[in-house]
C-alpha positions in Angstrom: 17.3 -5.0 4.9 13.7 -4.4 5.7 12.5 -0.7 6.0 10.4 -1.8 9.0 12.0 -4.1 10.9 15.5 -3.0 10.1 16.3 -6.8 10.1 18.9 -8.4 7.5 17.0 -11.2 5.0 17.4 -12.5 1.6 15.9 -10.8 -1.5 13.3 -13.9 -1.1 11.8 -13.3 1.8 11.6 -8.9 1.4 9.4 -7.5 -1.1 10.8 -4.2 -2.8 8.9 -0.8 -3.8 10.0 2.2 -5.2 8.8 6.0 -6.2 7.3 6.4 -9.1 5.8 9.8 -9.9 5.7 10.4 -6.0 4.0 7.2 -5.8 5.0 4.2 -3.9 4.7 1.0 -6.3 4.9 -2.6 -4.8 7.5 -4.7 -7.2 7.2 -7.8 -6.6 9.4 -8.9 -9.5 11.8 -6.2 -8.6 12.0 -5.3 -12.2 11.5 -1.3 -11.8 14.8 0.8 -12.2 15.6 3.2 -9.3 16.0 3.6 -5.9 14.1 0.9 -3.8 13.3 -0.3 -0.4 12.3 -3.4 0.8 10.2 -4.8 3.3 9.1 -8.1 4.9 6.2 -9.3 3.3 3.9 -9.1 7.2 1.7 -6.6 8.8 3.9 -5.4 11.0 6.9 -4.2 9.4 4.5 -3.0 6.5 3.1 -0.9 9.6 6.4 0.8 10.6 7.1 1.0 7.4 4.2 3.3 6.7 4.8 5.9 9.4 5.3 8.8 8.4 8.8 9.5 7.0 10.1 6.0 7.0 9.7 5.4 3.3 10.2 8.6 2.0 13.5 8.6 3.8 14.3 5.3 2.5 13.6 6.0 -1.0 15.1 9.6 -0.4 11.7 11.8 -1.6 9.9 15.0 -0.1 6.5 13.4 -1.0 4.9 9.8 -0.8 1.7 8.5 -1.9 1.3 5.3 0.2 -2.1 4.0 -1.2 -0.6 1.2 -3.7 1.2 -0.7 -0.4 -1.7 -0.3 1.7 -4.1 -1.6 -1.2 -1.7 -4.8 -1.6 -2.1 -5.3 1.7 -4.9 -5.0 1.8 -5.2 -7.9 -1.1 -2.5 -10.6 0.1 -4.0 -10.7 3.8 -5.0 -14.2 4.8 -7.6 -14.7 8.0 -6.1 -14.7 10.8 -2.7 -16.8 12.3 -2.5 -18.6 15.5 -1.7 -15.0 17.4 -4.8 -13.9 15.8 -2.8 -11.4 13.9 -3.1 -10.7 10.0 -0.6 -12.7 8.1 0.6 -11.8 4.5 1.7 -13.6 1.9 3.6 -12.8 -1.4 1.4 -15.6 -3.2 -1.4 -14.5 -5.4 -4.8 -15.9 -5.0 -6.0 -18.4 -8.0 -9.2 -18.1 -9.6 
């Protein structure tokens, strides 16, 4: 289920992150041990996500460093979609 949204989805379409050291780590390969959460892979559910308590409630922590999901953001955003809105994807760029 994603964090944000709240919606039901398969482990395909979610990406997962978990606390490590009081900071949030993006897994995309969902290889870390420990309590995770997961999230839909677009701006807006990362954005509800990231208010304040959502994730550290998830991942059941006092304290959450949040830079690491808003730097991958930051690095899988595409231009714009139709809706003009910023549209991520869980493929890496090439090059």
């Amino acid at each position: 289920m994603c964090v944000g949204c709240r919606r039901r989805d398969s482990r395909k379409n979610l990406v997962r992150v978990v606390c490590v050291d009081s900071t949030l780590v993006v897994d995309e390969k969902a290889q870390y041990q420990g309590r995770g959460a997961w999230i839909h892979a677009e701006a807006s559910c990362c954005a509800r996500a990231l208010r304040p308590g959502t994730l550290e409630r998830a991942l059941r922590v006092e304290q959450l460093d949040s830079t690491a999901l808003r730097q991958w953001i930051r690095t899988v955003q595409e231009p714009g979609n139709r809706n003009g809105d910023p549209v991520l994807t869980r493929e890496k760029e090439s090059g």
